[in-house]
Backbone as CSV, one residue per row, in Angstrom:
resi,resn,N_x,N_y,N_z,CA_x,CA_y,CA_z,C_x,C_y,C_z
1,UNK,49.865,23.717,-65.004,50.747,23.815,-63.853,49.895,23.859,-62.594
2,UNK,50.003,23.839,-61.746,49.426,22.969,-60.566,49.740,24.284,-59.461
3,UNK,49.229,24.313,-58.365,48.921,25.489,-57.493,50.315,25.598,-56.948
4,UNK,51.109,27.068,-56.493,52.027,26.549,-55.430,51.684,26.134,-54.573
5,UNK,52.747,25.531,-53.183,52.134,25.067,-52.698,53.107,26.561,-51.471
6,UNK,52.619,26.844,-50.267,53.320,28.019,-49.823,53.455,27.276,-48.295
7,UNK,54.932,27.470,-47.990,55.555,26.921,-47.268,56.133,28.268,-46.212
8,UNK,56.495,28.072,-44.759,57.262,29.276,-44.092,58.563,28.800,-44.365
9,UNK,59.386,30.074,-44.348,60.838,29.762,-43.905,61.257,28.910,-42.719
10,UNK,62.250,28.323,-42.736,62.600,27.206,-41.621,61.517,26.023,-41.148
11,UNK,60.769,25.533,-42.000,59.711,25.159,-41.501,60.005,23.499,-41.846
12,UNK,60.860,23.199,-43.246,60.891,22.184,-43.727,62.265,21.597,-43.850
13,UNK,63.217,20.744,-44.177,64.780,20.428,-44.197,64.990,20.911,-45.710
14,UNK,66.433,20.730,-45.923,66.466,21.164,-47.090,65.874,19.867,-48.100
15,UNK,66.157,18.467,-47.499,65.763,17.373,-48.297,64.223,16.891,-48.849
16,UNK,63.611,17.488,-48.066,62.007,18.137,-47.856,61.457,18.817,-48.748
17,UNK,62.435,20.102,-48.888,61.743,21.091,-50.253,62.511,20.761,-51.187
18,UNK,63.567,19.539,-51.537,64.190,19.516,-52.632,62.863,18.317,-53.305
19,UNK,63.017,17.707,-52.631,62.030,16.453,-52.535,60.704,16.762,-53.359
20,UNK,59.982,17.753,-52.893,58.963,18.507,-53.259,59.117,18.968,-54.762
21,UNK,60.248,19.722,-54.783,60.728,20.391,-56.126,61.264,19.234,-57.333
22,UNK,61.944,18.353,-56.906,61.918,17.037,-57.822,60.593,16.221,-58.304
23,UNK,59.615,16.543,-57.292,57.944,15.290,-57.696,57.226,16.590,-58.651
24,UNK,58.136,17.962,-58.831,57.318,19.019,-59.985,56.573,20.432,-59.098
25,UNK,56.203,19.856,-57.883,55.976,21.194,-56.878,56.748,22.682,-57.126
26,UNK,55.532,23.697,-57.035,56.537,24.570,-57.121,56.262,25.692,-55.926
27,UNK,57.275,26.201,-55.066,56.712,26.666,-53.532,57.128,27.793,-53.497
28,UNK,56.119,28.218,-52.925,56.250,29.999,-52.104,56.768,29.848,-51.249
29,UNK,57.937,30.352,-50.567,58.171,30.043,-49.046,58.143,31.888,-48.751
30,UNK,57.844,32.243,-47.509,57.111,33.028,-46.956,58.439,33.524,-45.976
31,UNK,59.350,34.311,-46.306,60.185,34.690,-44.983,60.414,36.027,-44.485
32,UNK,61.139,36.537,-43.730,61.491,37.774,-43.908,62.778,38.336,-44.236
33,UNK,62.911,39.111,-44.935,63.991,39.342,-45.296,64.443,41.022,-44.900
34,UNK,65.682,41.488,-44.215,65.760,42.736,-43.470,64.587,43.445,-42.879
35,UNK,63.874,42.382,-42.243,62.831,42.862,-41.054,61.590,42.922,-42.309
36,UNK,61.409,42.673,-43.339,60.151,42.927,-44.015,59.533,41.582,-44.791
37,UNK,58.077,41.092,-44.353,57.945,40.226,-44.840,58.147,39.716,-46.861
38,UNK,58.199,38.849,-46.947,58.629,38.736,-48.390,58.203,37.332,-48.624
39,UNK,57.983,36.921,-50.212,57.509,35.503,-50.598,58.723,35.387,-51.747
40,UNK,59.134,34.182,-52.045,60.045,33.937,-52.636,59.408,32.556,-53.480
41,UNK,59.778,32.210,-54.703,59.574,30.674,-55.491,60.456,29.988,-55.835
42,UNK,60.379,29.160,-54.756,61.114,27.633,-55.552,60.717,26.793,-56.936
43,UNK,61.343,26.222,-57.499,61.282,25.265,-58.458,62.371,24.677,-59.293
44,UNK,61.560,23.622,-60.023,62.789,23.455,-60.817,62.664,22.170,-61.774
45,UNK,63.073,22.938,-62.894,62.393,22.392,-64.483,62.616,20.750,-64.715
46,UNK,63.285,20.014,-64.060,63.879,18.905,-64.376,65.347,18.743,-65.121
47,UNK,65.927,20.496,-65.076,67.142,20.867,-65.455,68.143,21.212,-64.328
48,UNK,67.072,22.488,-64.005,67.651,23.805,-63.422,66.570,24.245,-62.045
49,UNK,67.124,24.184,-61.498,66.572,24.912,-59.936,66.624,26.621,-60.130
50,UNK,65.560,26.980,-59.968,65.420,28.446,-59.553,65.168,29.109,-58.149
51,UNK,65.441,30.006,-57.593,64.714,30.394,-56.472,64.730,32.203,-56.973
52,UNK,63.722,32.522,-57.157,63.084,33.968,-57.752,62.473,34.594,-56.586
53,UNK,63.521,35.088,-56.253,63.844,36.687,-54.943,62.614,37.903,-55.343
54,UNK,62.372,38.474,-54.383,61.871,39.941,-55.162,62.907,40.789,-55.562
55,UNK,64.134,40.129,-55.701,64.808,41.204,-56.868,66.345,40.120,-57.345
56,UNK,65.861,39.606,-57.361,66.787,38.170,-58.163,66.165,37.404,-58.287
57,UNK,66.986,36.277,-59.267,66.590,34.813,-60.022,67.676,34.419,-59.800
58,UNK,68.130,33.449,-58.705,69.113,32.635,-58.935,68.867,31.342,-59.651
59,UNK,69.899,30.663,-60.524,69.546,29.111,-61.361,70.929,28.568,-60.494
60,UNK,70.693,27.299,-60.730,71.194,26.583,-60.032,71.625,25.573,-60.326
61,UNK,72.368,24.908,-61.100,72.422,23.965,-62.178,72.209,22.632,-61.404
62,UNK,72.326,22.090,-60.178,72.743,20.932,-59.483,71.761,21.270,-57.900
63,UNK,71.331,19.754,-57.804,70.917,19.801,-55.764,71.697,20.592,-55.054
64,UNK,72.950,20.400,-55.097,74.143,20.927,-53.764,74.171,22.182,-53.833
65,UNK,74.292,22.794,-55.798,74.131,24.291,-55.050,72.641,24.792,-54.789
66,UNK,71.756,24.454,-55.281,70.111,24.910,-54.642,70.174,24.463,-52.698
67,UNK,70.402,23.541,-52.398,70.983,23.123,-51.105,71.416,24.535,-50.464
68,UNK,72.673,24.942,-50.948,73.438,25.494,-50.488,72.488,27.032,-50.831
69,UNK,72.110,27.561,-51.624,71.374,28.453,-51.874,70.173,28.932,-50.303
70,UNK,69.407,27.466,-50.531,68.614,27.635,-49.153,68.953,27.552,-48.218
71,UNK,70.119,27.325,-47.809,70.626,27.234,-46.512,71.167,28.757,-46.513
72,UNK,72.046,29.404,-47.625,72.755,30.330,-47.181,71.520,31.444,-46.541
73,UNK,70.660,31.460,-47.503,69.130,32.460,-47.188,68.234,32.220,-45.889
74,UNK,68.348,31.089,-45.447,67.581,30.708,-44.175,66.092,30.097,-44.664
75,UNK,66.384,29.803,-45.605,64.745,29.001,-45.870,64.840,27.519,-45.168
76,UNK,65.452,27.090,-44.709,65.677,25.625,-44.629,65.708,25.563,-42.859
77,UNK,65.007,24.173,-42.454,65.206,24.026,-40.673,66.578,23.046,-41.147
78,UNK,67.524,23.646,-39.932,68.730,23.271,-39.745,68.300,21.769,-38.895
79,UNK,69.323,21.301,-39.147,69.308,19.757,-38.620,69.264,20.149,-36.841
80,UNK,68.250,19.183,-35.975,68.142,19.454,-34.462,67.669,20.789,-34.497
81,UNK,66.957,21.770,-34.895,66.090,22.789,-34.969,64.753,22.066,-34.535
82,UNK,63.874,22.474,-33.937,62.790,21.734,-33.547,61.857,22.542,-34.976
């Protein structure tokens, strides 16, 4: 398995880190969460999308809801976000 690769929150689109996570990448993204920094991992088996919280594992069976996952959390630059 191959290094993560560690990404910030809002830094990339969501089509960006899905993109990443489809070519086998698997990413740290770096955010904060209630004022305290935190690292979180993306991936995803060629099944199932994970994103592994420091105190959850969400799976994700499909793009739209991992999509929707990173968007609801704020990992993702919103469209026209510089």
């Amino acid at each position: 398995m191959s290094e993560p690769i560690v990404v910030e929150a809002g830094k990339y689109t969501a089509e960006e880190l899905l993109a990443r996570l489809r070519d086998g990448d698997r990413l740290v993204v770096k955010a904060e969460i209630l004022g305290s920094p935190e690292e979180l991992t993306l991936r995803y088996d060629g099944t199932t999308y994970y994103c592994d919280t420091p105190t959850t594992l969400h799976k994700h069976d499909d793009e739209a809801e991992m999509e929707e996952c990173m968007r609801h959390y704020g990992y993702v630059k919103e469209a026209g976000a510089n």
